[in-house]
C-alpha positions as CSV (number, residue, x, y, z in Angstrom):
1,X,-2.1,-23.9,-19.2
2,X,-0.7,-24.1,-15.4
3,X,2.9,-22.5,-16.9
4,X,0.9,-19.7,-18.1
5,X,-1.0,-19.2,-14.9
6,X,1.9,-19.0,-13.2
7,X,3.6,-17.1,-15.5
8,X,0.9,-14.4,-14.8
9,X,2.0,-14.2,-11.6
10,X,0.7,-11.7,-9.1
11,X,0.9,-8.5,-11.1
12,X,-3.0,-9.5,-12.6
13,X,-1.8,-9.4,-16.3
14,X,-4.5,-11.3,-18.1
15,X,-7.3,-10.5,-15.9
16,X,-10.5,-8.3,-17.0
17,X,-10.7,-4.9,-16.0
18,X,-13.1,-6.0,-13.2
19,X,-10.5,-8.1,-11.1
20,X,-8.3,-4.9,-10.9
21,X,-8.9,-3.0,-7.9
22,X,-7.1,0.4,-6.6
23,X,-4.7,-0.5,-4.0
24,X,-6.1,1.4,-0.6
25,X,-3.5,3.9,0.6
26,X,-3.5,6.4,3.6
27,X,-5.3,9.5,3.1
28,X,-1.2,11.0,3.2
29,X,1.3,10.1,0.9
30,X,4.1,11.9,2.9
31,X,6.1,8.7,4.2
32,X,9.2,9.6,6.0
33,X,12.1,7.9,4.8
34,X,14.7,7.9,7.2
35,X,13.8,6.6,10.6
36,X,14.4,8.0,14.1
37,X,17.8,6.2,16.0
38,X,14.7,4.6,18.3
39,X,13.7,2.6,15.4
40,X,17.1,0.5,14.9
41,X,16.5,-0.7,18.0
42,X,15.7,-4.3,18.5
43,X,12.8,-5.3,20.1
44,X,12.5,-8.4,21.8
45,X,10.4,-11.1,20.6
46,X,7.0,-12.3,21.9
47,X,6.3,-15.7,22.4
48,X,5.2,-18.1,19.8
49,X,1.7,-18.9,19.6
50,X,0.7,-21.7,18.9
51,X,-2.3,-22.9,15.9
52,X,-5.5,-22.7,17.6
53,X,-7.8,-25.2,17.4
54,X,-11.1,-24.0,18.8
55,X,-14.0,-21.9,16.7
56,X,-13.1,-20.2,13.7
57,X,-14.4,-16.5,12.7
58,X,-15.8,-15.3,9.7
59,X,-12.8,-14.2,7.2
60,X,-14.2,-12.0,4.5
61,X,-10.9,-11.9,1.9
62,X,-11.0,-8.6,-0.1
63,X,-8.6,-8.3,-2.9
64,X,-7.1,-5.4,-4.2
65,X,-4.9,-6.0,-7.8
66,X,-4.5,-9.6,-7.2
67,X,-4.3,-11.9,-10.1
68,X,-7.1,-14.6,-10.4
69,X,-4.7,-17.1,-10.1
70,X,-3.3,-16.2,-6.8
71,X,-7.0,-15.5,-5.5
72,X,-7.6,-19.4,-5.2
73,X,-4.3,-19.7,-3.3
74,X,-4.9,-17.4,-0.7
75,X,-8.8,-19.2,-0.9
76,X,-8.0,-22.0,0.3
77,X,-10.4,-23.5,2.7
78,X,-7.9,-25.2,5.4
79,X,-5.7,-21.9,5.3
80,X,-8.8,-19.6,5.5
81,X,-10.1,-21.9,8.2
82,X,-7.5,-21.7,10.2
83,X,-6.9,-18.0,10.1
84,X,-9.9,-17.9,11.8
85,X,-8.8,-19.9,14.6
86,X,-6.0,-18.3,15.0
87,X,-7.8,-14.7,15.0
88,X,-10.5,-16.1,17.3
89,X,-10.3,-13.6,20.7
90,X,-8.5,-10.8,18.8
91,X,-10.8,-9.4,16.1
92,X,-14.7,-9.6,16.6
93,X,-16.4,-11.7,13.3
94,X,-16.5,-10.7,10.6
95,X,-12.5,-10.1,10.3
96,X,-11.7,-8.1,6.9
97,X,-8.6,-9.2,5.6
98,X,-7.0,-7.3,2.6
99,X,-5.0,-9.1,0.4
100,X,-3.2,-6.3,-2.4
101,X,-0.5,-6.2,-4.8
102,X,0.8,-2.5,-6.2
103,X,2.3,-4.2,-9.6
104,X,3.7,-1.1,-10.0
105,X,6.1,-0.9,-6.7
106,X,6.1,-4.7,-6.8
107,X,4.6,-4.7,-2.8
108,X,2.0,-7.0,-1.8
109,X,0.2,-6.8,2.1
110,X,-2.2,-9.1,4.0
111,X,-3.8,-6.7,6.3
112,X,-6.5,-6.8,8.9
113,X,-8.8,-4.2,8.5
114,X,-10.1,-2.9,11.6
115,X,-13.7,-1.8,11.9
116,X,-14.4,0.3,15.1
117,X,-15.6,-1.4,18.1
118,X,-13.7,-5.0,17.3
119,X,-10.4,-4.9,18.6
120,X,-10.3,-7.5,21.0
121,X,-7.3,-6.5,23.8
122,X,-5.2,-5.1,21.1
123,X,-4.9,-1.8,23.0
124,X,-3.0,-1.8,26.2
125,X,-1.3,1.3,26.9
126,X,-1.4,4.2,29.3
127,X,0.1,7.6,29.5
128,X,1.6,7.7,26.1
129,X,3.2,4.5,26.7
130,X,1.8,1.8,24.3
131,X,2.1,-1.9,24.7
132,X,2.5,-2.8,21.1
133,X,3.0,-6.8,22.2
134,X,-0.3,-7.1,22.3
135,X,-0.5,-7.2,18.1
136,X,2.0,-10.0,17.9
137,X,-1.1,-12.5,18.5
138,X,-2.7,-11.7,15.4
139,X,0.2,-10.5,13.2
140,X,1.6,-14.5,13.8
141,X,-2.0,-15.5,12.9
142,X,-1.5,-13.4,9.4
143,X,2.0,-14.8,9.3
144,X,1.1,-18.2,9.6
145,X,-1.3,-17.7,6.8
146,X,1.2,-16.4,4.7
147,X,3.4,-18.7,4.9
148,X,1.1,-21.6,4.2
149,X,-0.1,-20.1,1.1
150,X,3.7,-19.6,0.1
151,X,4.6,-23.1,0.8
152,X,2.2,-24.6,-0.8
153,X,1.3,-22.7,-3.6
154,X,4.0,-19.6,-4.4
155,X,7.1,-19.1,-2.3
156,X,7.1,-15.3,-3.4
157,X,4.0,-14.8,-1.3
158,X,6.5,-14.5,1.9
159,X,7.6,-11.3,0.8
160,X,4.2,-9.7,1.4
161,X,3.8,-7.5,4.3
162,X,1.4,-8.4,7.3
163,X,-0.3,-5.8,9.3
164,X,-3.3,-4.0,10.7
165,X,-4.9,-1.0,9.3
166,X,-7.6,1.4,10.7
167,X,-9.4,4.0,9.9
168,X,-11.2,6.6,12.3
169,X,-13.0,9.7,10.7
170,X,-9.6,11.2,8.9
171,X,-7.0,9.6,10.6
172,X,-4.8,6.2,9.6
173,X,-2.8,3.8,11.8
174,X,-0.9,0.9,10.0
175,X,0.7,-1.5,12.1
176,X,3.5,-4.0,11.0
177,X,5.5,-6.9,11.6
178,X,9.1,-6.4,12.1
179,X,12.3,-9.3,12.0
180,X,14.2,-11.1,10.1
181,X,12.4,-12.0,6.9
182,X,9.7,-13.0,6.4
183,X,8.3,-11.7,9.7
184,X,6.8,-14.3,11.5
185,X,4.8,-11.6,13.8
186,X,6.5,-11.9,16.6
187,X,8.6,-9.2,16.8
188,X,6.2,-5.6,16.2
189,X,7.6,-2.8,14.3
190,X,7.9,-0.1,16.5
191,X,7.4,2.3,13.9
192,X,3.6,3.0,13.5
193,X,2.0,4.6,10.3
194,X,-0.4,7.4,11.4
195,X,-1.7,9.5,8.4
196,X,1.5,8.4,5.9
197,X,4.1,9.4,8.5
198,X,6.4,6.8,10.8
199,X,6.4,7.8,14.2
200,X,8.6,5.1,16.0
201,X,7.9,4.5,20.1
202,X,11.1,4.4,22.0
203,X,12.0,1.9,24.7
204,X,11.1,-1.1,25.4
205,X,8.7,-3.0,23.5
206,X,6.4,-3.6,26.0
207,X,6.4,0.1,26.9
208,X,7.0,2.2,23.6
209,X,6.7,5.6,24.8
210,X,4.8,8.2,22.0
211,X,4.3,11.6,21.7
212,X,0.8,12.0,23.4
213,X,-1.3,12.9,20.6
214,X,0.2,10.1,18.5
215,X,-0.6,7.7,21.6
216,X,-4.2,8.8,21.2
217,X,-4.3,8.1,18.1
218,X,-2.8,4.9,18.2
219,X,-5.5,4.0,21.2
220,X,-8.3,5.3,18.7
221,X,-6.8,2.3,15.8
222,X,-7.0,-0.8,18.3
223,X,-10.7,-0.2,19.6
């Protein structure tokens, strides 16, 4: 019975209708394929943050096409636990976190959803210039989680993507990890999603400059 759980796998085959949920995509399906020059560049890497171990938030886990099977190994108390640790002084409880697989383009994402009004210090920019080091805190949190799940459960869980997603009236920011893989969060893609589109900062990591209305935009997502 285990070899055929596992041999469900992650694309939800075997489940009832009701476990299957529409993956959540921006309001834009235009995605720009080829990246600006800017975005080849290497950023540098935050520091490592370490496990917290103060107060956990609330985690409310919302699945999207993910197979029963894999929803007890992303339930796991101690990992649930402890992303809420780690997210403790970044997101205001409770902290949405989606966890989807597309079966279809074979793409699975652990992403913080973030509600208006609970970004905690994720914004720090000025002038168009955005400080997108100020993620890496909770994208290592999301990491972290990842890769527990993967090494205790499924090692195939480290190729899903970890990020944060808004959305503000009609507009869409996704924000991702960037590295060598899997991403451990602490280096920030400077390429931002806003409404389906890239639109990669140039310079330094710590001082990503945007086009203004896309720094607006991007200031909009964090708070």
């Amino acid at each position: 019975m285990l070899l055929l759980g596992i041999l469900i796998g992650l694309s939800g085959c075997g489940d009832s209708p009701v476990d299957r949920f529409p993956v959540v995509e921006p309001p834009s399906r235009q995605v720009v394929v080829d990246r600006p020059k800017s975005a080849e560049i290497p950023t540098s890497p935050s520091a490592v943050v370490a496990p917290a171990a103060g107060e956990p938030v609330q985690i409310v886990l919302v699945w999207e096409g993910v197979a029963n099977l894999h929803k007890g190994f992303f339930s796991e108390p101690d990992f649930v636990t402890q992303l809420g640790r780690d997210l403790a002084g970044h997101v205001q409880p409770p902290v949405n976190v989606y966890v989807s697989f597309d079966s279809k383009r074979h793409i699975g994402r652990i992403l913080i959803r973030l509600l208006p009004d609970t970004g905690i210090g994720l914004w720090r920019g000025e002038g168009g210039a955005v400080d997108m080091a100020a993620l890496s805190p909770a994208l290592q949190a999301l990491a972290r989680y990842r890769g527990s799940v993967a090494q205790r459960f499924d090692t195939r869980v480290n190729a899903f993507h970890v990020g944060i997603e808004s959305f503000r009236g009609a507009q869409y920011c996704r924000f991702g990890a960037a590295g060598k893989p899997p991403p451990d969060g602490t280096v920030v893609d400077r390429c931002v999603l806003l409404n389906g589109v890239e639109d990669c900062g140039v310079g330094d990591v710590q001082a990503l400059v945007f086009p203004k209305a896309s720094a607006d935009q991007i200031e909009r997502c964090l708070q």
